[in-house]
Phi, psi and omega in degrees: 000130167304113171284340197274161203283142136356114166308137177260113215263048150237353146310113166128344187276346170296307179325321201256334184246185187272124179273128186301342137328319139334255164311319196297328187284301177304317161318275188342292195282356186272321155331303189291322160320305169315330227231312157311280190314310184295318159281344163260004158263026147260293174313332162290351161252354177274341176298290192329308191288327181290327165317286193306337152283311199283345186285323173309303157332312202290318161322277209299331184287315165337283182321290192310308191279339151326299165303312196288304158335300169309286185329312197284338189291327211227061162266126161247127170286097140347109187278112202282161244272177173304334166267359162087358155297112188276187202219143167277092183236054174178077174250158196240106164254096196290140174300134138300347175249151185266011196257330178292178187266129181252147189291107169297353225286084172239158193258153207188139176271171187275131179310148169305159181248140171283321162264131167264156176220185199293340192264006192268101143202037182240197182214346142291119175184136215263156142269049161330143173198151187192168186234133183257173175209104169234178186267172187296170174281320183232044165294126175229013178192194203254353179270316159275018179304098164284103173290187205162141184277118180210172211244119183249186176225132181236108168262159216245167162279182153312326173270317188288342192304327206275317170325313161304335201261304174307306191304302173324304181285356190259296239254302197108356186261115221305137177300325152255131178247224180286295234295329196276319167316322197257353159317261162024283158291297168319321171218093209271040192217005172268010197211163176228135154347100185286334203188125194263160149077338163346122166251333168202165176205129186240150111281142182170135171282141189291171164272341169294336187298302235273169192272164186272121187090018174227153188312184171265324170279006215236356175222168166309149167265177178219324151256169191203106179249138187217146188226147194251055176284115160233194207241180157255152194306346200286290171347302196307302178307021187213005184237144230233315196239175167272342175305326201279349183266299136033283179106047164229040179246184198288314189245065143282343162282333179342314198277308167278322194041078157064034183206048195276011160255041154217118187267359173263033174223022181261088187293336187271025174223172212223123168246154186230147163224141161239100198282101170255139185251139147268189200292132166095010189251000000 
């Protein structure tokens, strides 16, 4: 017969669990993990969202300076008249404020139609642009509605251009006039939107394209710089008014941030430029 004592059968369960020092270390480190990951899905979304604006922007400036490229190429001059009087067929009407927006109009011939039809018979038709402040497309009740500024295109037809044309040249009387302007605003469902979301949209001839002692209508221009700032849609939303796109309404900094006469520290707007030359110039 054996003497030796009995195994004591709770020897060994210290061995077998865990010291609350322990577990308290293992939270922490399973914590600090959690506290990475959870920062690195933040940053992988604020990249995504920063991307995901800028490809919007990048659209919407592309479609606008796309059309304006087309328009500078296919500018027709009015060759002038027996008295050495030229004709305007690229007028520009700059704001007196410098934060507003400027008015466009050039005579241009008309793209060809791929079907032709009966109202297709002129070589001539004006392009008007400009930036409005209408309310969204996809405003759906009158408590959320959101307005927004955008830069639209009104081509005049062939028939009403050469009616313009005539009147100028008979008459004297200017080819676009306020009134074609307050169209624009006033009734946004004749035109459709080149570019959404515009915080300005400027034109202008250097003064070096143009020859020395003529006018701005009065000769071919040679160069045409036209530049596009826009915002992103989440901003737009939130800006309330044209004071505020402007930047002299209550959420205008959103845009300028508090700086609105240096426009290279507005991080949430995007500029866009376009240098047009003609050929050989």
């Amino acid at each position: 017969m054996s003497l030796s004592p009995r195994p004591d059968p709770n020897r060994g369960i210290k061995e077998k669990g865990s010291t609350l020092l322990e577990l308290l270390c293992a939270l922490c480190a399973g914590f600090l993990i959690l506290l990475c990951l959870l920062e690195g899905v933040r940053g992988a979304m604020d990249t995504w969202c920063s991307q995901t604006r800028q490809v919007d922007m990048d659209r919407e400036a592309r479609s606008a300076l796309r059309l304006l490229l087309d328009d500078w190429r296919s500018l027709v001059r009015i060759p002038a008249d027996d008295e050495g009087t030229a004709h305007p067929f690229l007028c520009i009407a700059e704001p007196e404020d410098t934060r507003a927006s400027t008015r466009l109009a050039v005579l241009r011939t008309p793209p060809t139609p791929t079907v032709p039809t009966e109202e297709y018979g002129g070589d001539l038709c004006m392009a008007l642009y400009g930036v409005v402040f209408t309310s969204d497309d996809d405003a759906t009740s009158t408590i959320g509605r959101v307005a927004s500024q955008k830069l639209v295109r009104r081509v005049l037809s062939t028939e009403e251009t050469y009616r313009r044309l005539r009147a100028h040249l008979r008459d004297g009387l200017p080819l676009v006039s306020e009134h074609d302007w307050q169209e624009l605003q006033q009734h946004p469902e004749t035109h459709e939107p080149v570019a959404h979301h515009v915080v300005q949209f400027q034109a202008r001839i250097p003064p070096s394209s143009l020859p020395t002692g003529l006018a701005q209508t009065a000769e071919e221009p040679v160069r045409l710089e036209v530049t596009l700032r826009l915002t992103s849609q989440g901003v737009a939303r939130m800006l309330r008014n044209e004071a505020d796109w402007r930047g002299d309404g209550p959420h205008a900094r959103l845009l300028h941030q508090d700086t609105p006469d240096n426009p290279n520290d507005d991080h949430e707007v995007r500029t866009y430029t376009l240098h047009l030359a003609k050929e050989g110039s």
